[in-house]
N, C-alpha and C positions, 0 to 999 in steps of 0.2 A: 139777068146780066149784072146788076149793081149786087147780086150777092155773092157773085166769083169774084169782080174786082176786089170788097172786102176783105174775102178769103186770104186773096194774093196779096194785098198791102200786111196784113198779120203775119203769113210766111217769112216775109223777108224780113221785120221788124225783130222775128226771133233771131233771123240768124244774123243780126246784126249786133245784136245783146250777147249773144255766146261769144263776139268777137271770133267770126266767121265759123265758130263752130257752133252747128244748132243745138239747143237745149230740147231736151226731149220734155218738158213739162216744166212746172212750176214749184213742185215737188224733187224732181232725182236731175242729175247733170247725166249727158248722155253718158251711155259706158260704166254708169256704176252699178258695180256688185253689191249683192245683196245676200248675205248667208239665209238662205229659208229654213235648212234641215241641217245639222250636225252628221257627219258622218256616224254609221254602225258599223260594228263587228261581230261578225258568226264564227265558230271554231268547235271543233269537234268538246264534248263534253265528257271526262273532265279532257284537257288539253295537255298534250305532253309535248316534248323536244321530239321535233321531224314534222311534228304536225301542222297545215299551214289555216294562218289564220288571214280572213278575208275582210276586207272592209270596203265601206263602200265611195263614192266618191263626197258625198254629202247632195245639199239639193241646195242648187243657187239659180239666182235670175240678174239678170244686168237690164237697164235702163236703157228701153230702144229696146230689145231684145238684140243688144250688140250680138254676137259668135263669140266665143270664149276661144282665145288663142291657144290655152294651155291650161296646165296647173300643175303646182308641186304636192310632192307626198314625201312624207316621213313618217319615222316609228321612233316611238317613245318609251324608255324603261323606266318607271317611276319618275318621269316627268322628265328628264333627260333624253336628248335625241340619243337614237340608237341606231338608224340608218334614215339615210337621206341628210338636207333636202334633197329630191331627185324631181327632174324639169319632163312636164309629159304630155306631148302636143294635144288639144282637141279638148272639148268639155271635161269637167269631173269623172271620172267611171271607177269601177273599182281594180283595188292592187292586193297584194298578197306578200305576206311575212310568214317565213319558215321558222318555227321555234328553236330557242336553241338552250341549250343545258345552263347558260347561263341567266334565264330567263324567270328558271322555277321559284317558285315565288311571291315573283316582282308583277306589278301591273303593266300591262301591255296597252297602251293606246296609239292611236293613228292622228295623223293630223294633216288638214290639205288647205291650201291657198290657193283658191282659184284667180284668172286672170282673163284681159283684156287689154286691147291696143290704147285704148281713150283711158281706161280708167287705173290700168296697171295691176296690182293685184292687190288680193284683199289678205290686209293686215289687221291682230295676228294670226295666226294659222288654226283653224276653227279644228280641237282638237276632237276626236270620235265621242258619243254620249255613253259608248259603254265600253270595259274594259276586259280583256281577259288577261287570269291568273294560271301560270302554267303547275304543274305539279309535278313527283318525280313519277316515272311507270311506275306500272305495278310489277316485281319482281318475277320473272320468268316463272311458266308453270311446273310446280315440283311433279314427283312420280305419280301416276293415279292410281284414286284412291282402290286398294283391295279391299277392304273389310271396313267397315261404319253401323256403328246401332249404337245403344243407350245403355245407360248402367243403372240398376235401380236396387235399391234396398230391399231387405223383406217382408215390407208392408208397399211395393212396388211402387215407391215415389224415385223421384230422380236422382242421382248421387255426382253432385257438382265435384271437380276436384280430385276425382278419381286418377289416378295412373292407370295407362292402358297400354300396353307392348303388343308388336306384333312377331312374330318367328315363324320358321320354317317348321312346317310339321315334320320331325323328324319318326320315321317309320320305319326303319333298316332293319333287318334279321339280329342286327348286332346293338352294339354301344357307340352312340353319336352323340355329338356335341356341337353344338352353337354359342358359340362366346356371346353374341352382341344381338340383341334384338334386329328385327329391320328397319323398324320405326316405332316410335314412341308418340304417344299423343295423354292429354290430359280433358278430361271429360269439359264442359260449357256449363253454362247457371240452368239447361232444360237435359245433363246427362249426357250429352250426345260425344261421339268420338269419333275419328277418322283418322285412319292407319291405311299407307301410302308405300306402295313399293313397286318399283320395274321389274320385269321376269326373267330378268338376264340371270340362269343358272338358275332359276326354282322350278322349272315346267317341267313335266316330261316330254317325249317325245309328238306327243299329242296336243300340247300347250296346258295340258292340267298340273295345278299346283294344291299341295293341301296346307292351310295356316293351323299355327296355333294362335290364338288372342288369350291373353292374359291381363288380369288389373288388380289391383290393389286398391283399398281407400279404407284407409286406419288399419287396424289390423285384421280385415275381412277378406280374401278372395275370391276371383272371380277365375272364371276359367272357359270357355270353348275352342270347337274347332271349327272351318271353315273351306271348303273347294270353291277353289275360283279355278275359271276356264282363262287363258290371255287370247287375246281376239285380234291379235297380230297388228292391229293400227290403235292400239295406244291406250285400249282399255281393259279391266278383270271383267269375264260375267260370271256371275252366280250359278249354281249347279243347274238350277231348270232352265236356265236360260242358255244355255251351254250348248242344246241343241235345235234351238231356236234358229227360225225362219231372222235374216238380216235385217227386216225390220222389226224387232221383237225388243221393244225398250231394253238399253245393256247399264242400266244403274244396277250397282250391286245390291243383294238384300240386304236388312238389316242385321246384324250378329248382335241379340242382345245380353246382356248380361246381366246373372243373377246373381248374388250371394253364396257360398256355396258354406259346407259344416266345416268347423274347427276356424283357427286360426292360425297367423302366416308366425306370430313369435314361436308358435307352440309346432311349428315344420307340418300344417295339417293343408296347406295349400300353394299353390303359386306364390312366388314370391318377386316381385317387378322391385325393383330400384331400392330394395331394404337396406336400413342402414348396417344392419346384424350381418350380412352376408354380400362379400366384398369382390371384386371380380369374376364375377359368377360366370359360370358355362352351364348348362344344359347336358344331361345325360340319359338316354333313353335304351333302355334294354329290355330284350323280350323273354319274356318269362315264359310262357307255355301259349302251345296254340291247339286248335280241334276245326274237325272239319261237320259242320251243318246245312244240312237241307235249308236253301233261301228261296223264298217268290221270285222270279225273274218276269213271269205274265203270267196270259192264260189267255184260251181257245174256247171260242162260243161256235160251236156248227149244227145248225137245224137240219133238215130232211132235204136229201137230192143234193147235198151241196159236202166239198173237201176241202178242210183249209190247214195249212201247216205254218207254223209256228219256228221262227229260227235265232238262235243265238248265239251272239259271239260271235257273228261274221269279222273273217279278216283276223281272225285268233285275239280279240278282244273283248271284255266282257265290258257292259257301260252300266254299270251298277252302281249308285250311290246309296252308302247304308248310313245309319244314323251309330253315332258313340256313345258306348257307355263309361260314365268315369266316375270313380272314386276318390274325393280328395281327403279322406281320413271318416267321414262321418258317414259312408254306406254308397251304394252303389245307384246311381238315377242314367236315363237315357234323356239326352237332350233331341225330341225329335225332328227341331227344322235343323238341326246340323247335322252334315256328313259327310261320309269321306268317300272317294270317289276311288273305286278298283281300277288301278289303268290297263296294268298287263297280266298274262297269263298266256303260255304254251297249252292248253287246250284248245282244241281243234274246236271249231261250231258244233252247236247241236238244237237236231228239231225235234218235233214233235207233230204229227198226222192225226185226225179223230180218227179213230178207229169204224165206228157206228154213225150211225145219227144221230140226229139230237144228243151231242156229247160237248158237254162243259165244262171246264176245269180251271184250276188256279194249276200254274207250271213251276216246279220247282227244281233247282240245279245246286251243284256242293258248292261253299263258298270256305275257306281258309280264316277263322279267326282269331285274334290273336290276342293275348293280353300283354300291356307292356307298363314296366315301372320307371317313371320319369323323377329323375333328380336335379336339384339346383344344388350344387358345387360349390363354393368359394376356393378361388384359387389362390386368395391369401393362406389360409391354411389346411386346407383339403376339408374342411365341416361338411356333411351333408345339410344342405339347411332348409330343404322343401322336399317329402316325397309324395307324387300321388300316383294311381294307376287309369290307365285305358282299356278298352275292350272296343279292338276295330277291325273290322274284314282287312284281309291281307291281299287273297290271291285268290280267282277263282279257280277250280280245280274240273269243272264242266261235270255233265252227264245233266238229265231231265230226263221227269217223267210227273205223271199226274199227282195233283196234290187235292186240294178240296173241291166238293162238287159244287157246279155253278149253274146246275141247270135251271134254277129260278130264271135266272137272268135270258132265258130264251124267247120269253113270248112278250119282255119288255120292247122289242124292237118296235112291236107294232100297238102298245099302249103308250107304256113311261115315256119311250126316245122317238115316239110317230114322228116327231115335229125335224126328224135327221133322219128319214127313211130315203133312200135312191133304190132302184128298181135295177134290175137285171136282167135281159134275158136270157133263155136257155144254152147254153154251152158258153157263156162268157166267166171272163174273168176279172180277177181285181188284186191289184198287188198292191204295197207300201212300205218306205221307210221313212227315216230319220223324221220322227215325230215327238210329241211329247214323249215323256219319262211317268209312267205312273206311281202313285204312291201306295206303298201296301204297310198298315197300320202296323199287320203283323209279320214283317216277313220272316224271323228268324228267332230263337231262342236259345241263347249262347251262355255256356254254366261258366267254367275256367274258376272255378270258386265262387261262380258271383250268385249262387243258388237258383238260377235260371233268368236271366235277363235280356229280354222283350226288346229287341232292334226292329226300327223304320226300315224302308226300302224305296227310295225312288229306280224303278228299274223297265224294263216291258220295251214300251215303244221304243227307242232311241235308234241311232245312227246305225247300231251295229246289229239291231235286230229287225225282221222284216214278218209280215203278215202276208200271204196269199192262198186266196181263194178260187177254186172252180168250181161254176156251178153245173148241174147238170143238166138234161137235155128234156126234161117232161113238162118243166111248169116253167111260169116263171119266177125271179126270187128277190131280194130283198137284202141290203145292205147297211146297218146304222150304229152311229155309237153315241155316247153320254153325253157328248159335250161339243152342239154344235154342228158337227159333219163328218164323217168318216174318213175327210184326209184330215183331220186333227183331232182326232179322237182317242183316248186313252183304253178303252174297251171298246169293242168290235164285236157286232155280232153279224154270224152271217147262215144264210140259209134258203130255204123253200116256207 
C-alpha cells in the first residue's frame, strides 16, 4: 500500500509541472515529433514524363505515442516547390507525382511535415533521401530491321566505317529503276550493320520481298542479295525461317559482306553514296535467260510401301536458289544467299516410286536468267557502276528422277535409328509445310558464265507435301535426318 500512494503523489507532481499538461518524460514534451527516417523515392528506371514517381511518407514517432493528426506533402524541382504544400489526414503514408516534360533533367525530391494536436508540426519539411532525374523518351521505334551482318576485309577482319544501302531487288523481264535506297546504315567499331524497312509495296502477294545490300568502304565493294518473308505483325524472317512453326526465333540472319574484285572509281562494282556519281538510279536489264533441270527433293521408298512426292501445290513453286554475281573480276556464287521464286502458272507436279526400293533426288525446270545492273547519274547520264547476276526467274514445272539415293535406304534403321516410328500394315502417313532442304548442287547454269554451280533450299516447304502408304503384309518403318519425321528434311519410308 505505501508503494501505490508514492506512485500517485509522482503522477500528479507531473502534471502539475507540465502546467496541467502531463510531460511524457524527462527527455521529450508530450506530442513531440521526431523524424527517425527521411522519406524515399522509387520510379520506374530510367524515368520519363507520364511516368509516376512514388515516395514514401518518411518514418516518425511523437512523444507519448500521441496519433498524428495529419501531414503535408510537396514535390520539389531543384529544390524549388513544385506542387503542394498539400494537407493529408492521418499518419505519414505515401503520395505519388506524375512526371512532366518539364521536369527532364532537373532533380525531383519529396518532402513531408508531419503533425500533431500538442506538438503542431515538424519544421522544416524533412526533404526525401533520394532523388529522381527524369530524362527525355527514347524516340519511337523506327521500321524493322530487314537485313543485318558484318563487313569484313580480305583477310576477314571487320571494316568500321563502311556505307551500307539497302534496295529493292529489282528483277522485271525489263529495265527498272530505283532512285533512292530504302535505308542506309554505316558499319560500328565490330563491322556490324543494320538496314530497316516497312513492306508497304516490296512483298508480293505472298509477303516475299528480295533485297539488294550494297557498301562501299574506300574504294572497295560489296554487294549481296537477301529474301525476307513479312510476317504481317511487324517483323522480316529470313528464308528458312519463312516456313517455320510460330514459335521458330524470327531474328533475321546475318547478310555478311565480303569484298568483291575491281574497284568502284574504276565502274567494277556497286557504287553506294560516290562522290563521282551524282543522283544515281539503278537500272536493271535482262540479258538472256535458259531453262535447267533444278533439285526440288527426293523420294526414299523401301519394300511393301508407295510414297509420292508433290510440288508446287496451289500453282507455286517455294524454291530458294542461291546467286550468282559478277562485279568485273569473274563470276562466284554466294551460297547462304538467295532468292526466292514466288510465282509461276505451272500446274503441281508429282512423282510415285515406281518399284521398291526406289530412291531418288527429283528434279523440275527452273527459268534462269542473267541480268546487267547499272548506277546512272542523273546529273549527266554517265554509266558509273556495271555488274551482272544470274538468278532463277520462273519455275516452268515438269519432274522426273535425278540421282540415285538408294544408299540412304537401310540408314533408317542404323544412321537415323534414334527417329524410327513404326507403322502398321495398311496405314498411312502424310506432311507438309516443313523445313526447306538444302541441296549443295541443285543446278548448273552457263548464260556465259562457263557453268556455274547454284545452292537450292527447296523439298519440304508449304507448297510441297510427302505421302506414304504402307502395305498390308509386315509391318513398316518411318524416319528422317534430323530429329523426327514431322521436321524432317529427308524421309525415308518403307518395309
Amino acid at each position: 500500500m505505501p508503494f501505490t500512494v508514492a506512485a500517485g503523489i509522482v503522477v500528479v507532481a507531473a502534471f502539475l509541472l507540465a502546467g496541467g499538461r502531463a510531460a511524457a518524460g524527462t527527455d521529450c514534451r508530450y506530442g513531440e515529433i521526431t523524424l527517425v527516417s527521411r522519406p524515399s523515392l522509387s520510379a520506374p528506371s530510367p524515368t520519363y514524363p507520364g511516368d509516376t514517381v512514388t515516395s514514401t511518407g518518411g518514418g516518425w514517432s511523437t512523444c507519448g505515442d500521441e496519433a498524428f493528426t495529419g501531414f503535408y506533402e510537396e514535390w520539389l524541382r531543384d529544390g524549388a516547390v513544385i506542387d503542394g504544400p498539400e494537407w493529408v489526414e492521418g499518419a505519414p503514408d505515401s503520395f505519388t507525382y506524375t512526371v512532366q516534360e518539364a521536369d527532364i533533367g532537373h532533380e525531383l525530391r519529396s518532402a513531408v511535415s508531419a503533425c500533431d494536436d500538442d506538438y503542431g508540426c515538424y519544421l522544416p519539411y524533412a526533404q526525401s533521401s533520394s532523388s529522381v532525374v527524369p530524362v527525355s523518351p527514347p524516340p519511337p521505334p523506327g521500321p524493322p530491321i530487314a537485313v543485318q551482318g558484318y563487313v569484313h576485309d580480305s583477310k576477314g577482319s571487320p571494316v568500321p566505317g563502311a556505307t551500307v544501302a539497302l534496295y529493292q531487288d529489282l528483277d522485271t523481264g525489263g529495265a527498272a529503276a530505283q532512285a533512292e535506297p530504302l535505308d542506309r546504315a554505316t558499319t560500328d567499331g565490330d563491322g556490324h550493320y543494320a538496314l530497316r524497312t516497312d513492306a508497304d509495296g516490296l512483298t508480293d502477294e505472298d509477303g516475299f520481298a528480295n533485297f539488294a545490300v550494297e557498301g562501299t568502304a574506300g574504294d572497295v565493294p560489296y554487294y549481296a542479295v537477301a529474301t525476307r518473308k513479312w510476317n504481317g505483325n511487324g517483323s522480316w524472317l529470313s528464308a528458312d525461317q519463312a516456313d517455320a512453326p510460330a514459335s521458330y526465333p524470327v531474328l533475321p540472319e546475318d547478310v555478311d559482306l565480303d569484298p568483291q574484285d575491281g574497284s568502284i572509281a574504276g565502274g567494277g562494282g556497286p557504287d553506294v553514296q560516290s562522290p563521282a556519281c551524282w543522283f544515281v538510279q539503278d537500272r536493271t536489264t535482262l540479258v538472256a535467260t535458259e531453262v535447267d533441270g533444278t533439285v526440288i527433293g527426293e523420294l526414299h521408298v523401301a519394300q511393301n510401301a508407295t510414297g509420292t512426292f508433290t510440288y508446287g501445290e496451289g500453282s507455286r513453286a517455294d524454291s530458294n536458289i542461291s546467286i550468282g554475281s559478277n562485279l568485273g573480276g569473274g563470276w562466284h556464287v554466294n551460297a547462304a544467299l538467295f532468292k526466292h521464286v514466288t510465282r509461276s502458272d505451272s500446274s503441281s507436279v508429282s512423282e510415285t516410286n515406281p518399284t521398291d526400293d526406289w530412291a531418288h533426288r527429283l528434279l523440275s525446270d527452273f527459268v534462269y536468267a542473267k541480268y546487267r545492273h547499272e548506277r546512272i547519274s542523273d546529273y549527266d547520264g554517265r554509266v558509273c557502276s556495271t555488274w551482272y547476276t544470274v538468278e532463277p526467274q520462273e519455275w516452268w514445272g515438269g519432274i522426273w528422277p535425278g540421282a540415285d539415293e538408294s544408299r540412304y535406304l537401310h540408314q533408317c534403321l542404323t544412321t537415323y535409328r534414334a527417329y524410327e516410328n513404326h507403322f502398321g500394315p495398311n496405314s498411312t502417313f502424310a506432311r507438309t509445310s516443313y523445313k526447306l532442304r538444302r541441296w549443295a548442287a541443285a543446278a548448273t547454269i552457263y548464260l556465259g558464265t562457263g557453268g556455274l554451280t547454284l545452292y537450292a533450299r527447296s523439298g519440304a516447304s508449304q507448297r510441297v507435301s510427302y505421302r506414304y502408304r504402307f502395305g498390308s503384309w509386315r509391318d513398316h518403318y518411318l524416319c528422317g535426318n534430323d530429329e523426327k519425321p514431322a521436321r524432317s528434311t529427308r524421309v525415308l519410308a518403307g518395309g
